[in-house]
N, C-alpha and C positions, 0 to 999 in steps of 0.2 A: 504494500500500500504506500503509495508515497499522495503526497498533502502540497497544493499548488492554488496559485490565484490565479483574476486573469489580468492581461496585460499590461499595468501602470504598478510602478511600484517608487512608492513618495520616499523610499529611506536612501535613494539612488539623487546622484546630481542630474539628474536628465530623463529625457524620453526616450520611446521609442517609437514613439507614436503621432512624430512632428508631421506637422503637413501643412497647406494654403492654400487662398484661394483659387477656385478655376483660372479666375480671369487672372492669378497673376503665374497663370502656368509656365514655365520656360526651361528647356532642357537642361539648362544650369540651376536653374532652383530645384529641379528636381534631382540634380545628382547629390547636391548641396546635401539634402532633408534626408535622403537613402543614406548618404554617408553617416551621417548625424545619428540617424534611426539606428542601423545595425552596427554601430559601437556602443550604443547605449543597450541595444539588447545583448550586447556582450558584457558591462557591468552589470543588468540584469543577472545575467544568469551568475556570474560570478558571484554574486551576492547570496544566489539561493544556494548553488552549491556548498557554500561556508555556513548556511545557515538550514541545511536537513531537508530544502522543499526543492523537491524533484520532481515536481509539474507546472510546467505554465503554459499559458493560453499567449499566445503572441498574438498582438494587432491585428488587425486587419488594414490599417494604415502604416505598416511597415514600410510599404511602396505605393505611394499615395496616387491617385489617378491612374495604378496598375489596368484595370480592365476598362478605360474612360478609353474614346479611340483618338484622343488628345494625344494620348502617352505611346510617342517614337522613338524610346530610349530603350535598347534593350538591356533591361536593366538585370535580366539574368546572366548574360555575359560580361557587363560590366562589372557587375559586382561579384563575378564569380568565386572569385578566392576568399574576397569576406564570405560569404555564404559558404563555401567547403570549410572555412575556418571554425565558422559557428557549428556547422555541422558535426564538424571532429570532437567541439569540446561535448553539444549535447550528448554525442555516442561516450563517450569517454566515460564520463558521470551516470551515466543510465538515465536522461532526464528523460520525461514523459512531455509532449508534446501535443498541444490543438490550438486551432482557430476556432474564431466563432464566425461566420460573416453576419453583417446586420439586417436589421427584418423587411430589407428591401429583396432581400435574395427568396423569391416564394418560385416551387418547381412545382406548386397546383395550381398557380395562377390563370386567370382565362387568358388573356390577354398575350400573344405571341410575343411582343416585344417585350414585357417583363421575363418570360421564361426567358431568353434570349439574353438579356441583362443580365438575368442571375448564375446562364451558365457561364458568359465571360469572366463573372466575379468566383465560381466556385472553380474555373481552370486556373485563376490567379493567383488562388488559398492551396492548392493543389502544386500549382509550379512553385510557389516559396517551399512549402517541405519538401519538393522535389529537388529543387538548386541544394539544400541541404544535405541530400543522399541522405534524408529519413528514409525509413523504411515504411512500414503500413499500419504500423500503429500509431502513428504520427496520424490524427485524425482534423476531421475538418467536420464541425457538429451544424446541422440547421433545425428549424421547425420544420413542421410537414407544411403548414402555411395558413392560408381561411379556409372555410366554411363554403360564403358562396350562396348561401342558402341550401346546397347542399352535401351535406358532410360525404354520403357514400359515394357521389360523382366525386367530391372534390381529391377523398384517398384514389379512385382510382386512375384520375389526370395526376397525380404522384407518382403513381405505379408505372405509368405509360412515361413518364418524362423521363423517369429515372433509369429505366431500362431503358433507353437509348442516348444514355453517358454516355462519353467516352471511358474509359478504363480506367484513365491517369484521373477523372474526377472520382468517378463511380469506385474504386477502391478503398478512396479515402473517408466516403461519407458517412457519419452515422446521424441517426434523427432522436430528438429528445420530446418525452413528454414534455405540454406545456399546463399549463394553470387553469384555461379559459375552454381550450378546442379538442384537441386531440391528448387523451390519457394514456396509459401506458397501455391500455389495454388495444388501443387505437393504433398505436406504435407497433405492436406486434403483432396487428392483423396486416399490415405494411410490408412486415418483415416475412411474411411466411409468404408476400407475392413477389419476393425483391430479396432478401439476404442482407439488406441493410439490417445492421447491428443497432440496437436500441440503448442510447445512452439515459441511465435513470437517471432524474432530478427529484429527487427528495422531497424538496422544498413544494414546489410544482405538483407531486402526487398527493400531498397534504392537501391541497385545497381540489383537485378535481381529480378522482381514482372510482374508482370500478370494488372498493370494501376489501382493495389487495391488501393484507399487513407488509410494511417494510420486510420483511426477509421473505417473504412471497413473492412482494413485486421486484427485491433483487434477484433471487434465482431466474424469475421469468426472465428478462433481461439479461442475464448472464449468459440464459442461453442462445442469446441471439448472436453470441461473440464467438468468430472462430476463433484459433490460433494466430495466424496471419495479423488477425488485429488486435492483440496483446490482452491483458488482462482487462475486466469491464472498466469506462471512467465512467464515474458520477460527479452528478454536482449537488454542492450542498447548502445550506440555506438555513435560516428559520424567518419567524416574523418577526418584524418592529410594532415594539408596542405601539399602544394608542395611534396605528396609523392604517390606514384603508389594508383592508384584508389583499394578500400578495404583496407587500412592499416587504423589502428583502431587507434583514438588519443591518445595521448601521456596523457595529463590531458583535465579532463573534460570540452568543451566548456560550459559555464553555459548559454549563451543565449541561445542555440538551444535546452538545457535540457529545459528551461522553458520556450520555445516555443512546444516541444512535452509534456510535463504536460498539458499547456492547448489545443493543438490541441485532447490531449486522455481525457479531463477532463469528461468525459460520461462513463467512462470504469476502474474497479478496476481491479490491478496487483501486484504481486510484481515483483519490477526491481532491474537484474541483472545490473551490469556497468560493461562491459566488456574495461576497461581502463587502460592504462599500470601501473597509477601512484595508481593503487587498491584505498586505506583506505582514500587515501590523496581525491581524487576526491571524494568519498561515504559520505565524510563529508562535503565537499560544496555540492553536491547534500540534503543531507538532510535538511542542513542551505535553497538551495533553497524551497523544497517543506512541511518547519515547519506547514506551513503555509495551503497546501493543506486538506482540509476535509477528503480526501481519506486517509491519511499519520498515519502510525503508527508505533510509535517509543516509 
């Protein structure tokens, strides 16, 4: 089990996640912000690996206007060495690896030019762990998407989209329960038409599940994951008080983390924190589960 945030981490001098305006787009600002980005994701990781958390979710603005057809830098060949660099330290350390793209990226969408928009962004999330020489559990997580009005058309223009990936996307992708639309159990009617791996969220099956118990609805999910795609990731969560039901805490309640450590103590994962306070929280968390058999740091 290794324990990871996602992308920003405030105890570092820098981003990795710099970027700019469209309009003030220009092949030197953009080498500029690349350069910038992936040495900061190099004090990123350095940081974690001194400090036990061997999972992070990298930007999605790591290469900013990557899939915009603005962007005529190739910026996989330019940067290649940074990238195989980065790549050797993740291998080296055994770090665990994902993107997210954002909720612009829908592969149930009606509409042909959003499908189309979101393949160019999930080839883009795909070539960065690729320039990396990750391997395939180096994943790239979406939602299934909306509704539409209707939920069983909408899973099967999913089905249909997905199965005519290319390989280099369609390898990488796994889908997660969300809050509102699609529960785990949703996820896994997905999975048994498609092989896509179901990424649990925790947090997410709390407010909308099918009466699964947490080690129920881990195993179910578990077994969506071959080899090939490493051991399951979850992400994890609780609520903020006194705030609209689904808003994600602020910093990590550490009793309910280690009441779900051991409610899941039958079942290895790596866990996401999706928590506001990122690095800050990832390190009480680790201090919580030093301890765990499963834990590796």
């Amino acid at each position: 089990m290794k324990i990871g945030y996602p992308c920003i981490n405030r105890s570092v001098d820098c981003t990795a996640n710099g970027t700019f305006r469209l309009k003030s787009y220009s092949e030197k600002r953009l080498v500029e912000t690349v350069g910038k980005n992936l040495a900061c994701l190099k004090k990123i990781l350095c940081y974690n690996i001194e400090h036990s958390m061997l999972f992070l979710r990298i930007s999605s603005d790591i290469i900013p206007f990557a899939s915009h057809p603005i962007c005529a830098v190739n910026w996989k060949k330019y940067f290649s060495q940074e990238f195989k660099a980065l790549g050797a330290l993740i291998k080296k350390h055994s770090i665990r690896i994902s993107m997210h793209p954002d909720q612009f990226t829908i592969l149930n969408a009606k509409e042909r030019r959003i499908i189309d928009n979101s393949i160019r962004e999930l080839r883009y999330h795909a070539a960065v762990l690729d320039s990396m020489g990750l391997d395939t559990t180096a994943k790239v997580q979406v939602h299934v998407g909306g509704v539409y009005g209707d939920k069983k058309e909408s899973m099967r223009r999913f089905i249909e989209h997905y199965n005519k990936l290319e390989t280099i996307i369609s390898r990488r992708l796994v889908i997660e329960n969300d809050d509102r639309l699609y529960s785990l159990k949703d996820c896994c009617a997905i999975h048994e038409q498609t092989g896509i791996p179901v990424l649990f969220d925790v947090f997410h099956h709390s407010i909308l599940n099918n009466k699964e118990t947490v080690p129920a609805a881990l195993s179910r999910a578990a077994a969506t994951w071959q080899k090939s795609d490493g051991i399951p990731m979850i992400d994890y969560s609780s609520q903020e008080k006194n705030e609209r039901n689904g808003k994600h805490v602020r910093s990590i309640d550490i009793r309910d983390f280690k009441r779900f450590l051991k409610l899941s103590r039958n079942h290895d994962f790596d866990c996401m924190l999706e928590i506001k306070d990122k690095e800050r929280s990832a390190l009480k968390a680790v201090t919580a589960a030093v301890k765990d058999p499963r834990f590796s740091g």
